[in-house]
C-alpha positions as protocol buffer text, in pm:
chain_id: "A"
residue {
  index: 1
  type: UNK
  ca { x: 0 y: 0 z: 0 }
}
residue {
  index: 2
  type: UNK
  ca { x: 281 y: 254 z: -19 }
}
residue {
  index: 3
  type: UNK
  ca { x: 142 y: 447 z: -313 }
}
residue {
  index: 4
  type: UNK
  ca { x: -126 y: 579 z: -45 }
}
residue {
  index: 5
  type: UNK
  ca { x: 190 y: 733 z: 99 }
}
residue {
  index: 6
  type: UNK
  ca { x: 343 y: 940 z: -200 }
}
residue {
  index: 7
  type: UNK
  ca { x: 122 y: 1208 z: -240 }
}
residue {
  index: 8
  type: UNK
  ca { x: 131 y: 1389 z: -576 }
}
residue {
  index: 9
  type: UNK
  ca { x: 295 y: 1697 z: -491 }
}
residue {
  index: 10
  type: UNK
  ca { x: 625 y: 1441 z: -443 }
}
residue {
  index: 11
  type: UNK
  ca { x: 574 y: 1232 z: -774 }
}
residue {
  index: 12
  type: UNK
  ca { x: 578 y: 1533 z: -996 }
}
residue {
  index: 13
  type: UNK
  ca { x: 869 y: 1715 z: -812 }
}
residue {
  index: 14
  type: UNK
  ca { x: 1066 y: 1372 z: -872 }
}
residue {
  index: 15
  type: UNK
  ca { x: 940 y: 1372 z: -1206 }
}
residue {
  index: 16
  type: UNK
  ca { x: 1106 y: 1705 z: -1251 }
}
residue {
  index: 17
  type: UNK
  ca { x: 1420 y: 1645 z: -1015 }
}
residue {
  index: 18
  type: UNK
  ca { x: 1444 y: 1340 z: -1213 }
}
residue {
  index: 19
  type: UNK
  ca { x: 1451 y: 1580 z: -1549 }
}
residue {
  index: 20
  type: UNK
  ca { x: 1710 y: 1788 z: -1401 }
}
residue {
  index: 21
  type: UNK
  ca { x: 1956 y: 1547 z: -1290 }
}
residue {
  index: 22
  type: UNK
  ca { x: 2140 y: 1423 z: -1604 }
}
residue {
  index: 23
  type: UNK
  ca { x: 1985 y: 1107 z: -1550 }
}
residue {
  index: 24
  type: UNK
  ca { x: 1802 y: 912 z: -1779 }
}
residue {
  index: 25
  type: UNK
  ca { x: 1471 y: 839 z: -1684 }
}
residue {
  index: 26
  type: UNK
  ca { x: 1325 y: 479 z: -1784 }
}
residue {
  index: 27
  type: UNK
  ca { x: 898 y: 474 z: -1856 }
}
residue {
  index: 28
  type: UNK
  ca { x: 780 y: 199 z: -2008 }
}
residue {
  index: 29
  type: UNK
  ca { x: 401 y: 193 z: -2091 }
}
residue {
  index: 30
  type: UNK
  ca { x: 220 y: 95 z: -1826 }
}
residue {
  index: 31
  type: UNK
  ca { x: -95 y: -112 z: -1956 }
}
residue {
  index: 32
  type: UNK
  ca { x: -323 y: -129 z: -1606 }
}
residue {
  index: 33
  type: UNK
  ca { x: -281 y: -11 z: -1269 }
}
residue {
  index: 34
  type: UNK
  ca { x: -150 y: -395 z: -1213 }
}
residue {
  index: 35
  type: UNK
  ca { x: 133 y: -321 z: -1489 }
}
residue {
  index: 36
  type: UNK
  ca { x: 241 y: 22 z: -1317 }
}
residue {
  index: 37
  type: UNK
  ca { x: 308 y: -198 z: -995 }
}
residue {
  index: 38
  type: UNK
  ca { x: 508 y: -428 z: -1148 }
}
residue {
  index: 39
  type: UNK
  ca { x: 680 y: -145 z: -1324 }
}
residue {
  index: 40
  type: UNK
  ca { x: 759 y: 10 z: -994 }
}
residue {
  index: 41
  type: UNK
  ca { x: 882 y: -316 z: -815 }
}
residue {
  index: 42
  type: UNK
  ca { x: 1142 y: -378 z: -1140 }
}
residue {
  index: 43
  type: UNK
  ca { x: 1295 y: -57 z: -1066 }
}
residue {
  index: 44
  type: UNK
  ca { x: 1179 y: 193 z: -1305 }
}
residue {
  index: 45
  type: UNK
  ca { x: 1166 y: 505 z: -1301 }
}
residue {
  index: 46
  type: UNK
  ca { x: 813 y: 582 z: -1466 }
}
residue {
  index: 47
  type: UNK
  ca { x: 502 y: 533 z: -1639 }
}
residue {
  index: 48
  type: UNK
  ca { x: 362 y: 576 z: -1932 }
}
residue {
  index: 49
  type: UNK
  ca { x: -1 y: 589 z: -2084 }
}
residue {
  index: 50
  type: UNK
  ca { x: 6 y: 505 z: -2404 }
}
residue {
  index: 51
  type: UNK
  ca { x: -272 y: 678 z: -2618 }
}
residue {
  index: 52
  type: UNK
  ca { x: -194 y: 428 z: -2893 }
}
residue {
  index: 53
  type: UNK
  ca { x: -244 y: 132 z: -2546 }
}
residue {
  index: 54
  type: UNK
  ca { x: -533 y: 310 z: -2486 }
}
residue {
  index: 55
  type: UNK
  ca { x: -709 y: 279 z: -2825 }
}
residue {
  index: 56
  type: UNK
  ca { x: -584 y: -103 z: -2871 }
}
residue {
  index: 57
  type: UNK
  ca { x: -733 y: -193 z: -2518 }
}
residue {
  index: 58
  type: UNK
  ca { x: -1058 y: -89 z: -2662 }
}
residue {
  index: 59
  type: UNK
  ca { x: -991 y: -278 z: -3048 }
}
residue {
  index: 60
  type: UNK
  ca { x: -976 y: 82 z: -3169 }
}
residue {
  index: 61
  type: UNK
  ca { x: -723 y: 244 z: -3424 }
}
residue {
  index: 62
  type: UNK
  ca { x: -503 y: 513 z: -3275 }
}
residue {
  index: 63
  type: UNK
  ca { x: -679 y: 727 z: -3468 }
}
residue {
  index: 64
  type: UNK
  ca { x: -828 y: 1003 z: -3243 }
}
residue {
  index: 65
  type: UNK
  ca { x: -1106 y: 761 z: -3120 }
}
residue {
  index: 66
  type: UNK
  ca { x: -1073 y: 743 z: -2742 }
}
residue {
  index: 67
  type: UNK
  ca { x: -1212 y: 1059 z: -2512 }
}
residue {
  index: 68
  type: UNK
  ca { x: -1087 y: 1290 z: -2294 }
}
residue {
  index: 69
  type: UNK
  ca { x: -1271 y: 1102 z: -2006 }
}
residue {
  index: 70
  type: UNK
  ca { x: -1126 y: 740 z: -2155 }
}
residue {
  index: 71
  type: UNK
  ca { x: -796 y: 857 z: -2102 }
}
residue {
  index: 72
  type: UNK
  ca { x: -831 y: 1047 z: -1767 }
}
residue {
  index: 73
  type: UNK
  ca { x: -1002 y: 747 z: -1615 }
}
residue {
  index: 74
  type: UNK
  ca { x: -778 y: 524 z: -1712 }
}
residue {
  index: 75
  type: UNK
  ca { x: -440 y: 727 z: -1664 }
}
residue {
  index: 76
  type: UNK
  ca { x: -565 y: 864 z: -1332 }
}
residue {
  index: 77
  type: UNK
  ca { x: -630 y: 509 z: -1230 }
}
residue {
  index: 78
  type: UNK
  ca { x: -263 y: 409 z: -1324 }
}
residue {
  index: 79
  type: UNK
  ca { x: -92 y: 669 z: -1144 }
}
residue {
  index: 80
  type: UNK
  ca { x: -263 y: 594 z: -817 }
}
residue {
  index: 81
  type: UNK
  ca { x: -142 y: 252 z: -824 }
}
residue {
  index: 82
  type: UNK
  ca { x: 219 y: 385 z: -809 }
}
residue {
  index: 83
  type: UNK
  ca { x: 428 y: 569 z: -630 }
}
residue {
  index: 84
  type: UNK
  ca { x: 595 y: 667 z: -938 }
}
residue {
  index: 85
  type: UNK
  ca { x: 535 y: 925 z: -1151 }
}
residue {
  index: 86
  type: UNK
  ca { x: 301 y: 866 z: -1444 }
}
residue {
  index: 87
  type: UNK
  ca { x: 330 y: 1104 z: -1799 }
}
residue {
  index: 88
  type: UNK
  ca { x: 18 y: 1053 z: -2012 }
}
residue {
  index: 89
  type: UNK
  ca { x: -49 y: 1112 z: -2388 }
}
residue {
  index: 90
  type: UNK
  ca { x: -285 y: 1314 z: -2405 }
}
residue {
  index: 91
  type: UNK
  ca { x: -321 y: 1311 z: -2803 }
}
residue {
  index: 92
  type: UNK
  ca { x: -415 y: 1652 z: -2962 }
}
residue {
  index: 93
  type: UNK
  ca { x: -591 y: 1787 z: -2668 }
}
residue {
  index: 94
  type: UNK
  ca { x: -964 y: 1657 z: -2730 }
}
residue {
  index: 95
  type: UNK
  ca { x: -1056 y: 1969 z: -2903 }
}
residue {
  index: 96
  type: UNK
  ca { x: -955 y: 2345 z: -2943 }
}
residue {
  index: 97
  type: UNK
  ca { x: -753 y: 2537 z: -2632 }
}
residue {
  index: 98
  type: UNK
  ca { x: -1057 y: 2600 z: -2444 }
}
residue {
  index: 99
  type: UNK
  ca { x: -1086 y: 2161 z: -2488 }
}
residue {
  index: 100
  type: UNK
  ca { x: -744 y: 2157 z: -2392 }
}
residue {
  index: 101
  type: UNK
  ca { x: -745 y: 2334 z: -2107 }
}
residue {
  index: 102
  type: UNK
  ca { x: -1038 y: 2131 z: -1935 }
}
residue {
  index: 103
  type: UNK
  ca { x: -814 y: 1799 z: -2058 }
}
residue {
  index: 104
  type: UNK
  ca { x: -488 y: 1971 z: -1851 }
}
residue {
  index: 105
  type: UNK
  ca { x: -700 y: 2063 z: -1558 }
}
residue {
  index: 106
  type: UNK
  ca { x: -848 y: 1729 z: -1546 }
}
residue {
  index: 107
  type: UNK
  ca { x: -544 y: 1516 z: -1603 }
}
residue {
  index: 108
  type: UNK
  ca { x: -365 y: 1738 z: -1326 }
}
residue {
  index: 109
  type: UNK
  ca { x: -649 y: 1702 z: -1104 }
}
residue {
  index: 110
  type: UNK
  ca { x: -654 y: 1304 z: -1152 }
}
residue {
  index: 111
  type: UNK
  ca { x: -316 y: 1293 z: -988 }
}
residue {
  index: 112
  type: UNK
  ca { x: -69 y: 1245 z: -1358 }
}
residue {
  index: 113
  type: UNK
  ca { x: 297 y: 1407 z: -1302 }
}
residue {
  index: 114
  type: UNK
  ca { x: 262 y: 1579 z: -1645 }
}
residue {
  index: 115
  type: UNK
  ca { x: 110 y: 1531 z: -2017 }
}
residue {
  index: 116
  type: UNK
  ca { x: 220 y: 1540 z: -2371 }
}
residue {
  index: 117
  type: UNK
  ca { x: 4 y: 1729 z: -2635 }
}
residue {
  index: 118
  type: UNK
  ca { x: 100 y: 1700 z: -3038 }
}
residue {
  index: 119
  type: UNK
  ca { x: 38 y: 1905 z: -3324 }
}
residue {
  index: 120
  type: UNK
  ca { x: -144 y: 1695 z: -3532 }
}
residue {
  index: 121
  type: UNK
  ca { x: -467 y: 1751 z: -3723 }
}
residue {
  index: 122
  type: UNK
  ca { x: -773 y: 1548 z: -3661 }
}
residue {
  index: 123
  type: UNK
  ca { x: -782 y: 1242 z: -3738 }
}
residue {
  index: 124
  type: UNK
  ca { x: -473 y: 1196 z: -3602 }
}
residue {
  index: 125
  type: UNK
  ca { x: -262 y: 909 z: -3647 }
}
residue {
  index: 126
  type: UNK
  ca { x: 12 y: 730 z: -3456 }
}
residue {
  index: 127
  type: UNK
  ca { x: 329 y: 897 z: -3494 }
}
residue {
  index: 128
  type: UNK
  ca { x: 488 y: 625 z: -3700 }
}
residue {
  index: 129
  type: UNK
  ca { x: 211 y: 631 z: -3972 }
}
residue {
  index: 130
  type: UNK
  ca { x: 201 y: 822 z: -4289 }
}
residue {
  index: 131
  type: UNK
  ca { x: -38 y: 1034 z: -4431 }
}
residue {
  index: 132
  type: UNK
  ca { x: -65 y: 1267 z: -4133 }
}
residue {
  index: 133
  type: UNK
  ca { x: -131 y: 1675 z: -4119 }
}
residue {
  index: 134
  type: UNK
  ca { x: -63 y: 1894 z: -3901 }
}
residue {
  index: 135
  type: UNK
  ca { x: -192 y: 2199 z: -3759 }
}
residue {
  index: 136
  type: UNK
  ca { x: -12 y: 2595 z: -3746 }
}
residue {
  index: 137
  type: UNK
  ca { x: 208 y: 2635 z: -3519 }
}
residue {
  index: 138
  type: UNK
  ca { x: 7 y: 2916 z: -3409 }
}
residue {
  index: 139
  type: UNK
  ca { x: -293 y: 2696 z: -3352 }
}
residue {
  index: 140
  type: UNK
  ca { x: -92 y: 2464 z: -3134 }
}
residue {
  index: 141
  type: UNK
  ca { x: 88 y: 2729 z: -2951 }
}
residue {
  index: 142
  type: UNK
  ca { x: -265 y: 2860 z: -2856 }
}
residue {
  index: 143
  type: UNK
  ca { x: -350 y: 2483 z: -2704 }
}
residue {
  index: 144
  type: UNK
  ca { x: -1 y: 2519 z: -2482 }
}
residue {
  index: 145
  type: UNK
  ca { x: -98 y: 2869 z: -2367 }
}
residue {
  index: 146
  type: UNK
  ca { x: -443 y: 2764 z: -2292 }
}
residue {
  index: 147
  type: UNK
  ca { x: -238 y: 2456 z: -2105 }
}
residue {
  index: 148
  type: UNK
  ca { x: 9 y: 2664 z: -1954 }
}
residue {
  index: 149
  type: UNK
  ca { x: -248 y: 2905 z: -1815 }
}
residue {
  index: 150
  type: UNK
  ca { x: -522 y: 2625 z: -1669 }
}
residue {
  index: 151
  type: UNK
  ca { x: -242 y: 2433 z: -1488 }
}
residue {
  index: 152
  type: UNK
  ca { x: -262 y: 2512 z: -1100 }
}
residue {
  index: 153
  type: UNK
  ca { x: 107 y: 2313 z: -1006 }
}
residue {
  index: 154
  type: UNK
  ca { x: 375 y: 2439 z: -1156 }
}
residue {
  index: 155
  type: UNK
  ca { x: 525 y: 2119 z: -1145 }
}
residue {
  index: 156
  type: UNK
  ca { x: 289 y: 1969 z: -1348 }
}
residue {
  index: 157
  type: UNK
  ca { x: 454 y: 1904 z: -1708 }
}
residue {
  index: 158
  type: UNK
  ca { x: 339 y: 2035 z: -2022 }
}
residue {
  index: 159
  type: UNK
  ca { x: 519 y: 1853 z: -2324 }
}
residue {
  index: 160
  type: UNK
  ca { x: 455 y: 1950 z: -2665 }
}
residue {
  index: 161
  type: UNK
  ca { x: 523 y: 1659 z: -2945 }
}
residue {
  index: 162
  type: UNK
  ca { x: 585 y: 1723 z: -3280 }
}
residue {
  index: 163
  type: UNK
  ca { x: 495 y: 1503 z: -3560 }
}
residue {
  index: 164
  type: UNK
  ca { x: 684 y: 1743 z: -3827 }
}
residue {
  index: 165
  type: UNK
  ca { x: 1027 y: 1526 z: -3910 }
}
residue {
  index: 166
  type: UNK
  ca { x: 820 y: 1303 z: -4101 }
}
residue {
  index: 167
  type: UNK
  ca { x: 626 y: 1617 z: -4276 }
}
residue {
  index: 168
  type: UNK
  ca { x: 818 y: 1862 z: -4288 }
}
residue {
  index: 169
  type: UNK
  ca { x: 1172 y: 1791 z: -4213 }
}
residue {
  index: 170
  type: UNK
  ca { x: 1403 y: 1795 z: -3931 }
}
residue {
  index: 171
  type: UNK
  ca { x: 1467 y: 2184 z: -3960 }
}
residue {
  index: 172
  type: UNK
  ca { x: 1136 y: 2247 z: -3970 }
}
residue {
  index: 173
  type: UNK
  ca { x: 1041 y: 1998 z: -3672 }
}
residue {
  index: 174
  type: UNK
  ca { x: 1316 y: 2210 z: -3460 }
}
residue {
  index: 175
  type: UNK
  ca { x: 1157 y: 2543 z: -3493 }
}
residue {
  index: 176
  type: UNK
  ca { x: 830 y: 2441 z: -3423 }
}
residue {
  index: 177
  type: UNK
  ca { x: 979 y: 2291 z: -3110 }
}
residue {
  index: 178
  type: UNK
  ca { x: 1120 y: 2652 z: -3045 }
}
residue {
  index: 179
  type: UNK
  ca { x: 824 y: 2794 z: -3088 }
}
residue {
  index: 180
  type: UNK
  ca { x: 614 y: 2555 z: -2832 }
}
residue {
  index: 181
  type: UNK
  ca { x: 859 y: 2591 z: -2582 }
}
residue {
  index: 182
  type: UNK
  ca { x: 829 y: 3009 z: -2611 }
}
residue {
  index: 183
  type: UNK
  ca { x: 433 y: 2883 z: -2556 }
}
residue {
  index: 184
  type: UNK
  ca { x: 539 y: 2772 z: -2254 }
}
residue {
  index: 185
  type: UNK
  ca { x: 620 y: 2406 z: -2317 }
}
residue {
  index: 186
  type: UNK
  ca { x: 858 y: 2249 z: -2036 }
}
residue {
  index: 187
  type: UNK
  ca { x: 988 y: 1995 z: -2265 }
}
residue {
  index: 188
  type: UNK
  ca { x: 948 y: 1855 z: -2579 }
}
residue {
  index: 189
  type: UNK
  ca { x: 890 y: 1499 z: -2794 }
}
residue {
  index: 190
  type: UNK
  ca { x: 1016 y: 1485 z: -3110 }
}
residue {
  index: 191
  type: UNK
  ca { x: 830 y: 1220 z: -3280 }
}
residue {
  index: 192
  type: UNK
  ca { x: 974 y: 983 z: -3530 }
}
residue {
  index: 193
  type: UNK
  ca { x: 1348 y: 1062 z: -3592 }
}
residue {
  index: 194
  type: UNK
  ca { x: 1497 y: 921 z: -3852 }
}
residue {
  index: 195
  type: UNK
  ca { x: 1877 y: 796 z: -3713 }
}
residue {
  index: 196
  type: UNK
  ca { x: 2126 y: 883 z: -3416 }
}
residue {
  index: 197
  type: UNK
  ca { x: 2242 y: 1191 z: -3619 }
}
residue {
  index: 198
  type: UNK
  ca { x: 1852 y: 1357 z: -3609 }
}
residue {
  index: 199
  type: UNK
  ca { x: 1847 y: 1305 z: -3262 }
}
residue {
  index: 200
  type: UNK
  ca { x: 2168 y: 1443 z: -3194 }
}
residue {
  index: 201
  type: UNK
  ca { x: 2077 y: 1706 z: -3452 }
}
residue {
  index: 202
  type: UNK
  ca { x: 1743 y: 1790 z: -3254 }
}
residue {
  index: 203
  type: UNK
  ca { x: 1934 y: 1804 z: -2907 }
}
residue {
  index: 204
  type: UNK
  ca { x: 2187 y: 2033 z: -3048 }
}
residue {
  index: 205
  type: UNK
  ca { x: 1836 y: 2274 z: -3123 }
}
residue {
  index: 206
  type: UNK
  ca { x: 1640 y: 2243 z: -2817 }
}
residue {
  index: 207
  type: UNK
  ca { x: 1736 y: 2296 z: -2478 }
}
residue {
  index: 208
  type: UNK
  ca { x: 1459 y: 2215 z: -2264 }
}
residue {
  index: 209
  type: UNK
  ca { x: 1478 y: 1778 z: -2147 }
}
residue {
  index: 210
  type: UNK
  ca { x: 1359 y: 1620 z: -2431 }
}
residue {
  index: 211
  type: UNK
  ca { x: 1197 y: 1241 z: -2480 }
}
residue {
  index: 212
  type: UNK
  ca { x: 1287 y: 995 z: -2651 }
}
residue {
  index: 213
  type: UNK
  ca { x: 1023 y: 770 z: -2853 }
}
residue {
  index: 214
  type: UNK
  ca { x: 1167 y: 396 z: -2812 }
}
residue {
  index: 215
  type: UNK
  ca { x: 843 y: 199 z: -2972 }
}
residue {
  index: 216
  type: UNK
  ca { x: 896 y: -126 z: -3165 }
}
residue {
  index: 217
  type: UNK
  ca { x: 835 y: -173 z: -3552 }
}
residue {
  index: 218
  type: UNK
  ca { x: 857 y: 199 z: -3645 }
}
residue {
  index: 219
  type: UNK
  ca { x: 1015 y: 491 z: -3864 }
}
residue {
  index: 220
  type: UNK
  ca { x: 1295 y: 533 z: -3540 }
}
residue {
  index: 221
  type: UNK
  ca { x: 1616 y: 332 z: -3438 }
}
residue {
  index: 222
  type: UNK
  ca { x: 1541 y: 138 z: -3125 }
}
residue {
  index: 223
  type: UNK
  ca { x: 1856 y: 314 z: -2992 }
}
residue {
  index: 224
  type: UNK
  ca { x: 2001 y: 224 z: -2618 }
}
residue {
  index: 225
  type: UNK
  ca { x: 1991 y: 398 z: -2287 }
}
residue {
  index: 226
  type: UNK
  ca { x: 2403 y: 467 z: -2280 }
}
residue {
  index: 227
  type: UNK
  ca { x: 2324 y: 578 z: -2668 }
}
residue {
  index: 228
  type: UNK
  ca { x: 2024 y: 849 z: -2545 }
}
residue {
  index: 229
  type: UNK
  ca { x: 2241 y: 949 z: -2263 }
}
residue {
  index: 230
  type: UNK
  ca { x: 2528 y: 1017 z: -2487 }
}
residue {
  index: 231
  type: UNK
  ca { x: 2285 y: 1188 z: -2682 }
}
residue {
  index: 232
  type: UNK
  ca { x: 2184 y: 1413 z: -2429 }
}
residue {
  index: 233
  type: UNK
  ca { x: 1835 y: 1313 z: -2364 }
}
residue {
  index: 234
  type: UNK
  ca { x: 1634 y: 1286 z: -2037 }
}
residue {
  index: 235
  type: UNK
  ca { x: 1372 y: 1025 z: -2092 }
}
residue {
  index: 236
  type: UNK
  ca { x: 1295 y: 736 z: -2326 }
}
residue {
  index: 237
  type: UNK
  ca { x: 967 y: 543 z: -2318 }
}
residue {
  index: 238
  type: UNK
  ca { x: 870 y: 201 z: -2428 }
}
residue {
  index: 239
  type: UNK
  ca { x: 512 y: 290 z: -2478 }
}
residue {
  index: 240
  type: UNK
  ca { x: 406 y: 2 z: -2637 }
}
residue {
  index: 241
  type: UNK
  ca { x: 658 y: -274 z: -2545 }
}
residue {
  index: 242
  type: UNK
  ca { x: 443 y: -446 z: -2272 }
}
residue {
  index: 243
  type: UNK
  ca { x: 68 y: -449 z: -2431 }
}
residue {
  index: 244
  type: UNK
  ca { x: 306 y: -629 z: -2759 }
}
residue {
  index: 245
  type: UNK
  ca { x: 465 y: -906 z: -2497 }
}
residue {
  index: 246
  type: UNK
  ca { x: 127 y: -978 z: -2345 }
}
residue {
  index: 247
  type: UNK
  ca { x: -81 y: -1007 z: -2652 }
}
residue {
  index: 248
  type: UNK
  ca { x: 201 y: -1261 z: -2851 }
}
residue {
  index: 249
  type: UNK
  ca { x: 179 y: -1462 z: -2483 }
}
residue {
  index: 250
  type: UNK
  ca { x: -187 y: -1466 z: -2452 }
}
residue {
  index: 251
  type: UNK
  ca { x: -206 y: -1574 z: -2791 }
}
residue {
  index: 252
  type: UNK
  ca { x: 44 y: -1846 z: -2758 }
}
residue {
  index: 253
  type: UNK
  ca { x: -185 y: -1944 z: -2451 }
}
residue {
  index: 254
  type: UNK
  ca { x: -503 y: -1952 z: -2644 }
}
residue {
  index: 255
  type: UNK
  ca { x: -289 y: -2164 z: -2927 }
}
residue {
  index: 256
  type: UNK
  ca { x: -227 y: -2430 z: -2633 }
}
residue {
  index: 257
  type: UNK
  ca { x: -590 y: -2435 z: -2523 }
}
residue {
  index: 258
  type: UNK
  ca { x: -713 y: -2449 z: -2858 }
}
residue {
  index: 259
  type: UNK
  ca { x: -470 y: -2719 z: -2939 }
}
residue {
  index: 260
  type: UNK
  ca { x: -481 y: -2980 z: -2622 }
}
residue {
  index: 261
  type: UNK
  ca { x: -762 y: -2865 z: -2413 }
}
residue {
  index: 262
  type: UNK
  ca { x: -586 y: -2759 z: -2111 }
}
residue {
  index: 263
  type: UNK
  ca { x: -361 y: -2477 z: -1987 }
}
residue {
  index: 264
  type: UNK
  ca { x: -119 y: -2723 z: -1841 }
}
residue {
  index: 265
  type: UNK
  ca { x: 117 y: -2710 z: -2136 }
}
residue {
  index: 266
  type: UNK
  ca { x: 174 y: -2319 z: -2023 }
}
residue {
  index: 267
  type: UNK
  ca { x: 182 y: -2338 z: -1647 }
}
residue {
  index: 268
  type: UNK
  ca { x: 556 y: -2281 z: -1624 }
}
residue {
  index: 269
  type: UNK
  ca { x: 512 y: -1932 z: -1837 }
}
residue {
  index: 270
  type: UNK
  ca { x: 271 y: -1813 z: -1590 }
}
residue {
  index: 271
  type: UNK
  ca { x: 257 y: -1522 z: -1305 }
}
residue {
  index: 272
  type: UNK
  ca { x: 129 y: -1762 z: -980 }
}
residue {
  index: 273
  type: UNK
  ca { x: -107 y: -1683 z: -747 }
}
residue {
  index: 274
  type: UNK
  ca { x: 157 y: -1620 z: -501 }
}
residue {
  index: 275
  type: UNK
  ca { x: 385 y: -1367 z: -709 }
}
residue {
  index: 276
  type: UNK
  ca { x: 24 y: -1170 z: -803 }
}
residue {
  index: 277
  type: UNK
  ca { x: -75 y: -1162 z: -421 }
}
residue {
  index: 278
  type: UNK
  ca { x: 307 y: -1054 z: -380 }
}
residue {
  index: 279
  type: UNK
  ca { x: 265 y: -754 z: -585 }
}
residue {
  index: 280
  type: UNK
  ca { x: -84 y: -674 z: -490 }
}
residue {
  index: 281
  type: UNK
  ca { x: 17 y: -663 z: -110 }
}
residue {
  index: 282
  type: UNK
  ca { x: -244 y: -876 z: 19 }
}
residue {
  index: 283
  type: UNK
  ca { x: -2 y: -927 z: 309 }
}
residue {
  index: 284
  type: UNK
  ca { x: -38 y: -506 z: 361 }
}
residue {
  index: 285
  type: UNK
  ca { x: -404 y: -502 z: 326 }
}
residue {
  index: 286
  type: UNK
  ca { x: -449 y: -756 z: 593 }
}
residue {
  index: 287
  type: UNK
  ca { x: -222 y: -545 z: 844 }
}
residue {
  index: 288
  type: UNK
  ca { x: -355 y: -208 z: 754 }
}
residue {
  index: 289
  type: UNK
  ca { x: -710 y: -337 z: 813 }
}
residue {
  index: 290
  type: UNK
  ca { x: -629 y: -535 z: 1141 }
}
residue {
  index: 291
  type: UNK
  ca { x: -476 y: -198 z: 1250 }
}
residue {
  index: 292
  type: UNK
  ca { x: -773 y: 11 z: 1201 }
}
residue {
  index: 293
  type: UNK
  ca { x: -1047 y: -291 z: 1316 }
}
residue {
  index: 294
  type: UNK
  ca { x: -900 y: -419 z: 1634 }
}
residue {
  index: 295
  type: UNK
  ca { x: -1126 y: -333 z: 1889 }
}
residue {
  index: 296
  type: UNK
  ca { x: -1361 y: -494 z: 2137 }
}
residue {
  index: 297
  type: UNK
  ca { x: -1723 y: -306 z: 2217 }
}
């Protein structure tokens, strides 16, 4: 039950401290409240919400179909498993910068350590898809003013993604990171880089802690912690990493059930009921709710 004891003041200012610190910070995507716990025990540093997660868990494209409320639910419900702090994609905003700013104040009021908004015209796509638009920079420096001004901590996060390398090019990607950080953005995700030299290219440009996109199967170099470090970066994420592990082993599961009736042939790839109790804390439950019910009339 720790997580009850990190308020949220203290997992956004170690969110920022952890920004700060030359460090760099490790968030995989965190696919339930479960996930973020087991994220936490293996030593992380983060989570993640995954818009793209978000969409999948609901067999939807990540295609601007999920809500504003979808993704607060969910995120807010991730980030109070945790004592960690938990960024969330927050996709275009929901709307225009009157939208966004009831998305910011809700996210920050649902306990997330910060949120990442991207310049994309509806529909949007996933980053690593083609055939995208964007909007003005004007337009989206509106939506981070709108953010900026909303946001009651000051240690929430406002990120501002850019989809533009794949659009416009990598010159033109770095000035419209300029200009969202003169908006007020506190860092910045440059979406889909090309190689090692356009992120060493867009660090060179920016100088604000910027994130690095580490997803599977797309237009960017799965490049290494030591490499992003060298690189300058503050933050990588794995955003889709663990909803891709789970589906291939629940479908290797259903394969064996299919196949010979019975799960026995993938007992030994399983979580047991003793490691899940481990990491739910029944153990804590039990103690925190003797503590608070021993009493005679």
């Amino acid at each position: 039950m720790q997580q009850a004891f990190v308020s949220v003041a203290a997992k956004r200012q170690t969110f920022r401290a952890g920004l700060a610190s030359g460090k760099m910070l490790r968030f995989p995507g965190a696919i339930s409240p479960l996930c973020a716990k087991l994220i936490e025990r293996k030593g992380f540093d983060g989570c993640y919400v995954s818009g793209a997660v978000l969409s999948a868990q609901q067999a939807l494209p990540d295609i601007g179909l999920t809500t504003a409320t979808e993704v607060i639910g969910a995120s807010g419900a991730i980030s109070a498993a945790t004592a960690l702090p938990t960024l969330v994609d927050a996709d275009t905003g929901f709307g225009e910068p009157v939208n966004v700013a009831r998305t910011v104040a809700a996210l920050e009021a649902a306990g997330l350590a910060g949120c990442h908004l991207e310049d994309q015209r509806l529909p949007k796509r996933c980053g690593h898809l083609d055939n995208k638009e964007l909007v003005p920079v004007e337009d989206m420096c509106r939506k981070i003013r709108a953010a900026r001004e909303i946001r009651a901590d000051d240690s929430f996060l406002l990120m501002a993604r850019t989809d533009a390398r794949a659009l416009e090019g990598l010159d033109a990607a770095t000035e419209r990171a300029r200009a969202y950080v003169d908006a007020g953005a506190d860092a910045v995700f440059p979406e889909a880089l090309a190689n090692e030299a356009e992120f060493e290219a867009f660090r060179a440009a920016i100088d604000v802690p910027l994130l690095a996109n580490m997803t599977e199967f797309g237009k960017s170099p799965l490049l290494s912690l030591d490499q992003l470090r060298n690189l300058g970066y503050n933050m990588m994420i794995y955003p889709v990493t663990l909803l891709r592990l789970a589906m291939a082993a629940m479908e290797r599961g259903l394969d064996v059930l299919a196949r010979d009736g019975s799960q026995e042939g993938v007992i030994p790839d399983m979580q047991t009921r003793e490691q899940l109790y481990d990491l739910l804390d029944y153990d804590g439950y039990g103690r925190f709710d003797a503590s608070i019910t021993n009493f005679q009339l």
